[in-house]
C-alpha positions as CSV (number, residue, x, y, z in Angstrom):
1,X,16.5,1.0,3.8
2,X,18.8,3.1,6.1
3,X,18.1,6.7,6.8
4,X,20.2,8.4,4.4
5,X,18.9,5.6,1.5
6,X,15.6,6.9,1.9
7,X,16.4,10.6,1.8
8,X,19.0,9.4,-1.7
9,X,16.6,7.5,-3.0
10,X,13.9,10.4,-2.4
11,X,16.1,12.5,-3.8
12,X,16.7,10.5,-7.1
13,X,13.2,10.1,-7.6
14,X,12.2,13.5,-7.2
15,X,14.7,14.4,-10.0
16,X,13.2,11.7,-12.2
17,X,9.3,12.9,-11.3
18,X,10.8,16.6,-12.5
19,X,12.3,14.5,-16.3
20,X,9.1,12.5,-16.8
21,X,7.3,14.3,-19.5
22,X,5.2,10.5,-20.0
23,X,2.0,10.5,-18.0
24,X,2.7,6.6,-17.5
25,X,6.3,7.7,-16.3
26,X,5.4,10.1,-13.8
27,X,2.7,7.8,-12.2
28,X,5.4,5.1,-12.1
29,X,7.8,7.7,-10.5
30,X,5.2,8.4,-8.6
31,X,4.1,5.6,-7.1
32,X,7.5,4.6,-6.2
33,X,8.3,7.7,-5.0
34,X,5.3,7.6,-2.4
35,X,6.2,4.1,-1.3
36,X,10.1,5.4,-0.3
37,X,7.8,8.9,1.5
38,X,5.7,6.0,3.3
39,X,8.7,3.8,4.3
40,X,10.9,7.2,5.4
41,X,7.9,8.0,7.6
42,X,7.6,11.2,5.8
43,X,4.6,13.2,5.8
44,X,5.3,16.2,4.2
45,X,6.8,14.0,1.3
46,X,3.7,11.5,1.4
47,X,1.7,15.1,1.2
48,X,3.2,17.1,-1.1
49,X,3.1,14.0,-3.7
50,X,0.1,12.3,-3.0
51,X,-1.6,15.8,-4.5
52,X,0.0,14.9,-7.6
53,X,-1.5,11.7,-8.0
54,X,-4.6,12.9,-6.8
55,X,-4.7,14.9,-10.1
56,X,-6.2,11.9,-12.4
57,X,-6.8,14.0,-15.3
58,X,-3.4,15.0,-16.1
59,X,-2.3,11.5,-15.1
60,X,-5.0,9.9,-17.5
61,X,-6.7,12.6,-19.6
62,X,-9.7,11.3,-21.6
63,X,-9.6,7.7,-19.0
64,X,-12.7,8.3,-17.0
65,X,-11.7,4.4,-15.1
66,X,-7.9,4.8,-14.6
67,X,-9.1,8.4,-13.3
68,X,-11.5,6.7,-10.7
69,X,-8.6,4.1,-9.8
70,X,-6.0,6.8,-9.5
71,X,-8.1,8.4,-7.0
72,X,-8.4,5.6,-4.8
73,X,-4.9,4.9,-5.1
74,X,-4.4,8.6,-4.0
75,X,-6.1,8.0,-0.9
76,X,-4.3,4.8,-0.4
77,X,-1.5,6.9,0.0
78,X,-3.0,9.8,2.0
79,X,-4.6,6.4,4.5
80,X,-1.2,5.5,4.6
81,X,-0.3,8.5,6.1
82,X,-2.6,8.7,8.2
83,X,-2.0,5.6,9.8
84,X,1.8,6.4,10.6
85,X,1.1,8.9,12.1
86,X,-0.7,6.6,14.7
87,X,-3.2,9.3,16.4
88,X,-6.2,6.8,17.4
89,X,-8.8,9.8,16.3
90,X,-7.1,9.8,13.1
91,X,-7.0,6.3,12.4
92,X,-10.4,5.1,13.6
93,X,-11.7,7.3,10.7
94,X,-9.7,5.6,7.7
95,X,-12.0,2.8,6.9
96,X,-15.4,5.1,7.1
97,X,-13.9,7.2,4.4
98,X,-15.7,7.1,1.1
99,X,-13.1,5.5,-0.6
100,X,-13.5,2.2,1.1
101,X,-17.1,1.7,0.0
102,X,-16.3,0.9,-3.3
103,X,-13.7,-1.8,-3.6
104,X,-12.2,-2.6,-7.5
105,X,-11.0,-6.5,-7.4
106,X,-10.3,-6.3,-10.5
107,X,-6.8,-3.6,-10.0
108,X,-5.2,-6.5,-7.6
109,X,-2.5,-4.9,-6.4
110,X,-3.8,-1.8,-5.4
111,X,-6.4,-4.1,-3.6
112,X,-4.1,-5.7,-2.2
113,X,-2.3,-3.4,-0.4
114,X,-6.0,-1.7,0.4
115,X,-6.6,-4.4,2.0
116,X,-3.3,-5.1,3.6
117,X,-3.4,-1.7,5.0
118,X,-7.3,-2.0,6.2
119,X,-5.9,-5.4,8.9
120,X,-3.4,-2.8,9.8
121,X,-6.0,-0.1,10.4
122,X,-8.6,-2.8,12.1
123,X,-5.3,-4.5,14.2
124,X,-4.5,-1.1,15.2
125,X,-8.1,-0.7,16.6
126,X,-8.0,-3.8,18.4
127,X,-10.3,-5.3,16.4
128,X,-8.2,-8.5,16.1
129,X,-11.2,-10.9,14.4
130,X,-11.5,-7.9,11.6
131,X,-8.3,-7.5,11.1
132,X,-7.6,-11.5,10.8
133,X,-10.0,-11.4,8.4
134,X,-8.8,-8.3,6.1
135,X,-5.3,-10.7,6.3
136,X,-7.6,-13.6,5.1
137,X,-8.7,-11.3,1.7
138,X,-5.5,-10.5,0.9
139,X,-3.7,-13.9,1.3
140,X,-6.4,-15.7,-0.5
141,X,-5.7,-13.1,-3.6
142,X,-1.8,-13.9,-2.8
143,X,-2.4,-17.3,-3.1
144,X,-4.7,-17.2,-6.2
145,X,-2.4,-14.8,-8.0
146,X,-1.7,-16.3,-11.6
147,X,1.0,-14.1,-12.3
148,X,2.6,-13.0,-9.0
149,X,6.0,-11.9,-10.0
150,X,4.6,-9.0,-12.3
151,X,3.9,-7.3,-8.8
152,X,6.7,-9.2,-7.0
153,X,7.4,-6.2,-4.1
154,X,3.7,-6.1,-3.4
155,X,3.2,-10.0,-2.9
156,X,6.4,-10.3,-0.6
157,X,5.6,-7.1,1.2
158,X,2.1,-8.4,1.3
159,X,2.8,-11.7,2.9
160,X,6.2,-10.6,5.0
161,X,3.2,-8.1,6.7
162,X,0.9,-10.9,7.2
163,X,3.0,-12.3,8.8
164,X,4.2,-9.5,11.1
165,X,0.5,-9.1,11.9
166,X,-0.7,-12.5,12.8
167,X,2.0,-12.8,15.3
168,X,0.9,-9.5,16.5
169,X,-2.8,-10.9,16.9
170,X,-1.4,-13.7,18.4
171,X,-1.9,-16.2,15.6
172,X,1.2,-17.4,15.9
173,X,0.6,-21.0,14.4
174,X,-0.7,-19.1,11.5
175,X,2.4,-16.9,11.3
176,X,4.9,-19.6,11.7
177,X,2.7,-22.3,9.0
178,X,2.8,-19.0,6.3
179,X,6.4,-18.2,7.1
180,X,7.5,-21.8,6.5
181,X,5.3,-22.1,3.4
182,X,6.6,-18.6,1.9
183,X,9.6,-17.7,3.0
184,X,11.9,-18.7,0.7
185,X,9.8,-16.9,-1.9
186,X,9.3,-14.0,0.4
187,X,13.2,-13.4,-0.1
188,X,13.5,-13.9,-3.7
């Protein structure tokens, strides 16, 4: 998206986060919301939203385990934000965070972009074997999705990054062998 796309599309959504009476709305909104703040690189968006995810009661009062999940999606988000910001202090302390110690296969998309996000954090540390192998996780959960296209943005994001990042690492037989066996579907 172009510059002024984001800042519409921020826009737009902010309007729609203000209409959503629904907590399942808003955290739709929301999440969406957070992905244009991510993409538009920014921060005070990915901020000032983030702390309304990061309120899992109101989100899902009387859910004790979608108010867990919503808290590690929350600092998704925030580890996100951290990582654009690309301050080496800042990032070499994402993955020791207390959110990463306990991992949920079972929410796969949020997983998936966890650990999407974690070869991004590792690549960015130089730590090129790690990071190879936080691609390996989510590509094998790509691969074994049964129902990909009910998270169809996350999959091709997912495996247009991979990508990106094993030709980064220098796995470029790697990159080119994924990009001819998903590229098509990557587009779609």
């Amino acid at each position: 998206l172009a510059e002024g796309r984001l800042v519409s599309a921020r826009t737009r959504l902010e309007a729609a986060l203000a209409d959503a009476r629904q907590p399942g709305a808003r955290l739709a909104v929301l999440r969406t919301l957070l992905d244009v703040c991510l993409q538009a690189r920014d921060d005070a968006c990915v901020v000032r939203h983030t702390r309304a995810i990061a309120d899992p009661a109101a989100l899902a009062p009387g859910n004790p385990a979608l108010q867990a999940e919503l808290a590690r999606e929350a600092a998704y988000y925030m580890d996100e934000g951290r990582l654009a910001r690309g301050e080496p202090a800042l990032t070499a302390r994402i993955l020791d965070d207390a959110a990463w110690r306990n991992e949920n296969a079972f929410n796969g998309e949020l997983y998936l972009r966890r650990q999407l996000l974690a070869a991004r954090v590792l690549a960015a540390q130089g730590k090129a074997g790690e990071a190879s192998a936080a691609l390996d996780k989510a590509l094998s959960l790509v691969a074994s999705a049964r129902n990909p296209e009910a998270a169809r943005f996350t999959v091709a994001r997912t495996t247009a990054e991979a990508i990106r990042l094993l030709a980064e690492l220098g796995e470029t037989e790697r990159a080119w062998g994924l990009y001819r066996a998903a590229g098509a579907d990557i587009a779609r």
